[in-house]
MARBA-3410 file (N, C-alpha, C, O; in Angstrom, 1 decimal):
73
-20.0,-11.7,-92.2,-18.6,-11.6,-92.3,-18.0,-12.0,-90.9,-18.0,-11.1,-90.1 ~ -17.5,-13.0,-90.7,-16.3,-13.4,-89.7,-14.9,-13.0,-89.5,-14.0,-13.3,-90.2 ~ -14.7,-12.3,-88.6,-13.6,-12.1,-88.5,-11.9,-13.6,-88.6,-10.7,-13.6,-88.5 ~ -12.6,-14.3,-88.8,-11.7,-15.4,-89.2,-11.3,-15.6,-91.2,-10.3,-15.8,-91.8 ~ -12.6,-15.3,-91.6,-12.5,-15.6,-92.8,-12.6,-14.1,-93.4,-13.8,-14.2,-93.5
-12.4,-13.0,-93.8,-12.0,-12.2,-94.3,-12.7,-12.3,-95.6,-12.5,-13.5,-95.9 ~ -13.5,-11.6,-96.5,-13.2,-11.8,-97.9,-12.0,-11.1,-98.2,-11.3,-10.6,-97.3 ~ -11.8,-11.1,-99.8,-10.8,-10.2,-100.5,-11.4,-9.2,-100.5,-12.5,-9.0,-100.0 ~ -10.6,-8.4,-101.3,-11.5,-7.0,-101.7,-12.1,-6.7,-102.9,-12.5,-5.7,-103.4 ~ -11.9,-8.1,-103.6,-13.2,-8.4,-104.8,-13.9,-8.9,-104.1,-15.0,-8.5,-103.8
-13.3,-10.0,-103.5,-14.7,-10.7,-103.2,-16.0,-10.2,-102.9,-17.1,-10.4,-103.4 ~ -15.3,-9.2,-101.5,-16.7,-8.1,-101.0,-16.8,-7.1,-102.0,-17.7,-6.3,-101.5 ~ -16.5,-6.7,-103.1,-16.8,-5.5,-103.8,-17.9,-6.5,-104.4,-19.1,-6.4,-104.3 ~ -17.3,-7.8,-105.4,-18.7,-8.5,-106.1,-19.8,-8.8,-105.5,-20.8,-9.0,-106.2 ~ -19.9,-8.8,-104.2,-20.8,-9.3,-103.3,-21.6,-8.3,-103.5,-22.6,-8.2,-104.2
-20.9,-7.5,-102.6,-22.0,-5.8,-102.7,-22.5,-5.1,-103.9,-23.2,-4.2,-103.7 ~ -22.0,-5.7,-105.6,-22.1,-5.6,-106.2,-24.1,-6.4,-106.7,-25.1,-6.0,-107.2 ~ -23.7,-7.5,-106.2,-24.6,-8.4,-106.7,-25.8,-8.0,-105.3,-27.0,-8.4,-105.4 ~ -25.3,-7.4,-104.4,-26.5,-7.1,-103.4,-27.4,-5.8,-104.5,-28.5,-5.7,-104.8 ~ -26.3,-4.9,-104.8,-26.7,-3.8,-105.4,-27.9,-3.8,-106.1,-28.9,-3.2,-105.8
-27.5,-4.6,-107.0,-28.4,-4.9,-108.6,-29.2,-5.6,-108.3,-30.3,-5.0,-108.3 ~ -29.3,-6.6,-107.9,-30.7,-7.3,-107.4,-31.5,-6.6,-106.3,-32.7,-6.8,-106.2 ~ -31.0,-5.8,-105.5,-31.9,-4.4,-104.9,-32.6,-3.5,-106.1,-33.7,-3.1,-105.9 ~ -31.9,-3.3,-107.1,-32.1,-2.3,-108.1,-33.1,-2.6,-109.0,-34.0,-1.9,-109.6 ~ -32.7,-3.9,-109.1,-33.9,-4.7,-110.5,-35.0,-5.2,-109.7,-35.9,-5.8,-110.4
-35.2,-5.1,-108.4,-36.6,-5.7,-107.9,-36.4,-7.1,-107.5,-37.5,-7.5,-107.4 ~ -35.6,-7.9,-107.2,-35.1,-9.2,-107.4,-35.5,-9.5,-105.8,-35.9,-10.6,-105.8 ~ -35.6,-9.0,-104.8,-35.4,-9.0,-103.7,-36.6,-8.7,-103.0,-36.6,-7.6,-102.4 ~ -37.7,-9.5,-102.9,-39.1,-8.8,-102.0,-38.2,-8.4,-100.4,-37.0,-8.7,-100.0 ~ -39.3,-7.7,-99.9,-39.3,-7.2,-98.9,-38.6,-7.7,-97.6,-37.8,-7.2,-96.8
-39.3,-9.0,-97.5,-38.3,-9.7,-96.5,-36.9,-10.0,-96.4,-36.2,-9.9,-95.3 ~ -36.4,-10.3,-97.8,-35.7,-10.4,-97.9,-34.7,-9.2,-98.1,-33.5,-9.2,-98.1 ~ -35.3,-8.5,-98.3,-34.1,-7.1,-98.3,-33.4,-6.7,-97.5,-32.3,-6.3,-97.6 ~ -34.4,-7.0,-96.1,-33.4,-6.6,-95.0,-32.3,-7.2,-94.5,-31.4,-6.5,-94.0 ~ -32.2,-8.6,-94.6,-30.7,-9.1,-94.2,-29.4,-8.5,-95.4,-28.2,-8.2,-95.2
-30.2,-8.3,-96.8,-29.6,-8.1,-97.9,-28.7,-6.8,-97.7,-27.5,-6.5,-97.9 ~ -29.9,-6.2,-97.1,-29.5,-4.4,-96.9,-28.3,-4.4,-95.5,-27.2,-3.7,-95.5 ~ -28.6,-5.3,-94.4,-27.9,-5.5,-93.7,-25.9,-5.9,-94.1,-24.9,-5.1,-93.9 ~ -26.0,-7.2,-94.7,-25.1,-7.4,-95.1,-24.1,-6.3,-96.4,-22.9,-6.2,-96.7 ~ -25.3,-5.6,-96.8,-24.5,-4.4,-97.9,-23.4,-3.6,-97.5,-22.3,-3.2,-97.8
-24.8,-3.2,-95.7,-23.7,-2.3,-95.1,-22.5,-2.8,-94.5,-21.6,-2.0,-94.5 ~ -22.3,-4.2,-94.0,-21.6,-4.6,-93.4,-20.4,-4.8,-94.7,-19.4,-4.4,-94.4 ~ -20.5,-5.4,-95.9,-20.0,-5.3,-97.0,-19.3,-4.0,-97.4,-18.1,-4.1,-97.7 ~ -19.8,-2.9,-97.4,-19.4,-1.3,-97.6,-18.6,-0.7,-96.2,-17.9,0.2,-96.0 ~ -18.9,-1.6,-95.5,-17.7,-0.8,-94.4,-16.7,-1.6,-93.9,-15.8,-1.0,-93.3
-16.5,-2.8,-94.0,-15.4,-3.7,-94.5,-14.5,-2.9,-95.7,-13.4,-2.4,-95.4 ~ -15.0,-2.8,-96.7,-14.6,-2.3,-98.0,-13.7,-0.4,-97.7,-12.7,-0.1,-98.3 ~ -14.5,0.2,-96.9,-14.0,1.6,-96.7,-12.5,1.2,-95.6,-11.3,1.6,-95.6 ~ -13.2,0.3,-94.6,-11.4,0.7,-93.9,-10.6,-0.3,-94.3,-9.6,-0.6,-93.8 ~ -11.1,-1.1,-95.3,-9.9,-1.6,-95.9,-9.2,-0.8,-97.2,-8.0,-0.9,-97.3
-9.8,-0.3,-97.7,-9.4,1.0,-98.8,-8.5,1.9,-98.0,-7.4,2.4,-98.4 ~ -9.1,2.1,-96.3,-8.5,3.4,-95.7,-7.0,3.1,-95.6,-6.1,3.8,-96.0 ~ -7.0,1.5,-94.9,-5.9,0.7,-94.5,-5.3,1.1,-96.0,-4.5,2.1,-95.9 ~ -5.3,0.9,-96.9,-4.4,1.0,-98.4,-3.8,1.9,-98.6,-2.7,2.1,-99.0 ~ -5.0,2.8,-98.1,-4.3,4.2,-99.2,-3.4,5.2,-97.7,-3.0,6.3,-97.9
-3.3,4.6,-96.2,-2.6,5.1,-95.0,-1.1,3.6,-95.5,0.0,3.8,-94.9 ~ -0.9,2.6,-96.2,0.2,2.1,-96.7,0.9,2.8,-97.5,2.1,2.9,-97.3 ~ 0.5,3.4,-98.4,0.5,3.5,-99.1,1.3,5.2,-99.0,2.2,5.5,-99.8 ~ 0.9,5.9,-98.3,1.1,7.1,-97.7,2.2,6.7,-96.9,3.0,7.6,-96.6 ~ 2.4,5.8,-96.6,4.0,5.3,-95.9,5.1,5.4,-96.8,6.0,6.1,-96.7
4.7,4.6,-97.6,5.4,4.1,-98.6,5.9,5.2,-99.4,7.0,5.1,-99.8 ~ 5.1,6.6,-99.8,5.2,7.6,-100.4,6.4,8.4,-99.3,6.8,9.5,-99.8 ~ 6.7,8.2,-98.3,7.5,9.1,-97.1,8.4,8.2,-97.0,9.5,8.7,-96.6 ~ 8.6,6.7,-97.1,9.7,5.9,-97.1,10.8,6.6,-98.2,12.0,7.0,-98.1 ~ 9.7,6.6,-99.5,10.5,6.3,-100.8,9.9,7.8,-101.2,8.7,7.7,-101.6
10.3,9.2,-101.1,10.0,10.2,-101.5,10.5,10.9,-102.9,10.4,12.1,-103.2 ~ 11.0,9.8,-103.8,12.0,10.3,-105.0,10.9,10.6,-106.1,10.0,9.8,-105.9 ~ 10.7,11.3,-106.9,9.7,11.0,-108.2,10.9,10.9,-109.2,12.1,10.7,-109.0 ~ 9.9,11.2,-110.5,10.8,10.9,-111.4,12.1,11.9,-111.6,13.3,11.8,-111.9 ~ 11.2,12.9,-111.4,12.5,14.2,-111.4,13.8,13.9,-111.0,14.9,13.8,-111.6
13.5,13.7,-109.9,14.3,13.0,-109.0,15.4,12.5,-109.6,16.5,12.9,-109.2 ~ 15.5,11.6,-110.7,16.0,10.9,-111.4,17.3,11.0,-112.0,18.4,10.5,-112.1 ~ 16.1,12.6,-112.6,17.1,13.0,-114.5,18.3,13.9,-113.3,19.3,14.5,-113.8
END
């Protein structure tokens, strides 16, 4: 993963998805696992502070805009 090109956050979830299961079904000899297993992690921790990043927006956004519905009636 480059810091220029970014996946989405499907993209890297499918990715790590498809590292997943071909780890799981045997798909993957030995040699090959380790860049696999490399990139998973790199895949999974992309994925966590971009989640974190979301849900700290998001937590903004909940203190910008603090009305619920109650609020309303």
């Amino acid at each position: 993963m480059t810091k220029t090109t970014e996946p989405s956050l499907k993209e890297a979830f499918d990715e790590l998805e498809k590292i997943t299961q071909a780890l799981e079904r045997g798909d993957i000899d030995l040699e090959q696992s380790i860049p696999q297993l490399k990139r998973g992690h790199e895949l999974a921790t992309f994925l966590s502070h971009k989640l974190k990043k979301i849900e700290q927006d998001i937590q903004e956004v909940t203190v910008t805009f603090p009305q619920t519905e109650q609020d309303h009636d």
